[in-house]
N, C-alpha and C positions, 0 to 999 in steps of 0.2 A: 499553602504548602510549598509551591515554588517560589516562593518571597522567601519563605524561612530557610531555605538555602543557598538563598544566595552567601553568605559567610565561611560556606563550606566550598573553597575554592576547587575544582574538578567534578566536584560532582555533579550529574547529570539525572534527570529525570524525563523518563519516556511515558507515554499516555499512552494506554491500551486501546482497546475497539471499544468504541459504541454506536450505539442503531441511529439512525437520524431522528425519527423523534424526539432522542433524549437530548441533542442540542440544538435542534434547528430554530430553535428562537432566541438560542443561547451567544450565536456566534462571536460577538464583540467581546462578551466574557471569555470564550474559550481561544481565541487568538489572541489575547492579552496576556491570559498564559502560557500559550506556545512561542512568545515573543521575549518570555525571561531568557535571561540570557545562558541560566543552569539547565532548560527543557528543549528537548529536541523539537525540531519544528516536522513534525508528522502522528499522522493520526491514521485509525486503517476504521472504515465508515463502509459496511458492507454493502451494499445495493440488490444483492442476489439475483437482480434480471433488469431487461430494460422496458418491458413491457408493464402497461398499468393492468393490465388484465390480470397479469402472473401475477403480481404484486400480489391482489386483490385477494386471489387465489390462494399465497401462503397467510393472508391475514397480516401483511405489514402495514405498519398506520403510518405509508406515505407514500405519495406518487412520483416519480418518474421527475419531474417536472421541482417536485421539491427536493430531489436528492440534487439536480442539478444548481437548484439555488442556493443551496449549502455548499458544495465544491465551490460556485463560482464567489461567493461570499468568502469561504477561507483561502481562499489561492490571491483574492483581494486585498485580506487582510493579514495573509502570510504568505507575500509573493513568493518565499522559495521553500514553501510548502511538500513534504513527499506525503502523498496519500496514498493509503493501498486500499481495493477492497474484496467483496467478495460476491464468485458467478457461480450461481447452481445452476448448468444445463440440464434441460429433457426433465421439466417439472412436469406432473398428470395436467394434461389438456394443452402445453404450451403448441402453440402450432409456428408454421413458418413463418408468418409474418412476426410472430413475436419474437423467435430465434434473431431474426432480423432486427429487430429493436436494438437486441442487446448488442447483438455487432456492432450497430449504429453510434451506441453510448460509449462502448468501449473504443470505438475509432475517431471518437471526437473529444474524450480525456484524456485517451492515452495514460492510462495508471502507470506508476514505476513498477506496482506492487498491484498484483491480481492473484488469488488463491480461486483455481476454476478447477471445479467438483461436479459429478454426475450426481445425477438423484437418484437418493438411497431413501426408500421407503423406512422407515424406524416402524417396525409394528405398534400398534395400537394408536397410533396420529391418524390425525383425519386425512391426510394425506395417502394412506396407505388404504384407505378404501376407495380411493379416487381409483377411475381405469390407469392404469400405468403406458406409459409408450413403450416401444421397441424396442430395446437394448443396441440396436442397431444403429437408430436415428437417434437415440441419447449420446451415442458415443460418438458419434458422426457430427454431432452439433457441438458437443467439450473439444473437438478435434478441431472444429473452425473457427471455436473460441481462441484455443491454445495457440493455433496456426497466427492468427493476428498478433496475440499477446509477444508469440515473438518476432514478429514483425518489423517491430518499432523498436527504433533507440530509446533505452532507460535514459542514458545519461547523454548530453551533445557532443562532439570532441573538440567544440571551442570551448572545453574544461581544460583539454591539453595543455601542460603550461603556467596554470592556474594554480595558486596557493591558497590551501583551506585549511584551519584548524582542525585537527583529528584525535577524538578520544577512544585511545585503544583498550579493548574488552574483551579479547580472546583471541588464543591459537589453534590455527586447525592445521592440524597435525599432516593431515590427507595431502595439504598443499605444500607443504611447508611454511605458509605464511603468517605472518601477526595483524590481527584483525581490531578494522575499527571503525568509526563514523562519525561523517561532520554532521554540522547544528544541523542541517536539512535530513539528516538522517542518512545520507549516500554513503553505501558500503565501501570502502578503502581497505584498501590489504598493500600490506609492503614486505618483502621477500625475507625472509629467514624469521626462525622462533626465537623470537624481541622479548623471550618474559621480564625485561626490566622493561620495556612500557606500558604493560596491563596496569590500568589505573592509572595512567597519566594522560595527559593531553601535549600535541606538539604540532608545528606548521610541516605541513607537509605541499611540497609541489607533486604535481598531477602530471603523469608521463605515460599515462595508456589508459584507454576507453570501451568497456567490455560491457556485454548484454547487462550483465549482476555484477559486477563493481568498479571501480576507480582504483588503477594501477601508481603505488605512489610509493616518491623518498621524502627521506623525512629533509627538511630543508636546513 
């Protein structure tokens, strides 16, 4: 499918989420396609904890240890790779040492992109007959998630400077700015509502470095 667009100059195609065992034996196929030159290079591969125990617990088919083989396998084969993924804090029975895992996992990828969520029992899962934890210490552990999550620099600011191709896809209004992103997927916004570049692409240098996007003119 990414092949057959290559003829349609601008167009871009993005790859949604999937679970890791639907490609972790897949990789060299699925970096082949994030390597087209019309497909964005990121992917969001959820992980939901860093503990195998927890894992085990939501019934995911894979450990800890293979989600890291997958990340260090596509960041291999797609050095300027954005991954995002996904942390369910204060799952039933997580205890502190597994809290601590996850801190562990997530201070040593460093995602650009982490969606961290408390647990919400859905009635009738088997989860929901599990004892539940405290709302206190669920909220207390998403908070030391969060706390790290911003932490860390998304983007480095020896971007500063730097020209990157940018294909713009929306204005948000809130800011006044025209919204966009390069092949790696890095959010870029440049100041006023640009509706003649929605649906084009253009070189843009890179003049400021923020938690959530890459301040830029177009070059």
């Amino acid at each position: 499918m990414a092949a057959a667009l290559r003829p349609y100059e601008g167009v871009m195609l993005k790859v949604g989420m999937t679970n890791p065992p639907y490609i972790l034996w897949h990789l060299d196929a699925v970096a082949e396609v994030l390597r087209e030159p019309n497909v964005f290079e990121f992917m969001h591969v959820p992980v939901q904890s860093g503990s195998d125990a927890v894992l085990r617990r939501m019934v995911r088919e894979y450990t800890v240890d293979e989600f890291r083989w997958l990340v260090d396998g596509l960041r291999r084969l797609v050095p300027g790779l954005s991954l995002a993924t996904d942390i369910i804090c204060g799952f039933p029975s997580e205890n502190d040492e597994d809290a601590a895992q996850t801190i562990a996992l997530l201070s040593e990828y460093k995602f650009p992109f982490v969606n961290i969520s408390q647990f919400y029992a859905r009635p009738g899962t088997p989860a929901a007959r599990m004892k539940q934890l405290p709302p206190a210490v669920v909220k207390r552990r998403s908070g030391e998630v969060s706390a790290l999550f911003a932490s860390y620099s998304t983007y480095l600011p020896e971007l500063v400077g730097q020209q990157f191709r940018v294909w713009f896809s929306e204005l948000d209004k809130k800011f006044g700015q025209t919204v966009g992103h390069t092949k790696t997927y890095a959010k870029v916004v440049v100041q006023g509502m640009r509706a003649e570049l929605l649906g084009t692409s253009h070189m843009c240098n890179i003049v400021a470095v923020q938690k959530w996007h890459l301040t830029a003119e177009l070059a």
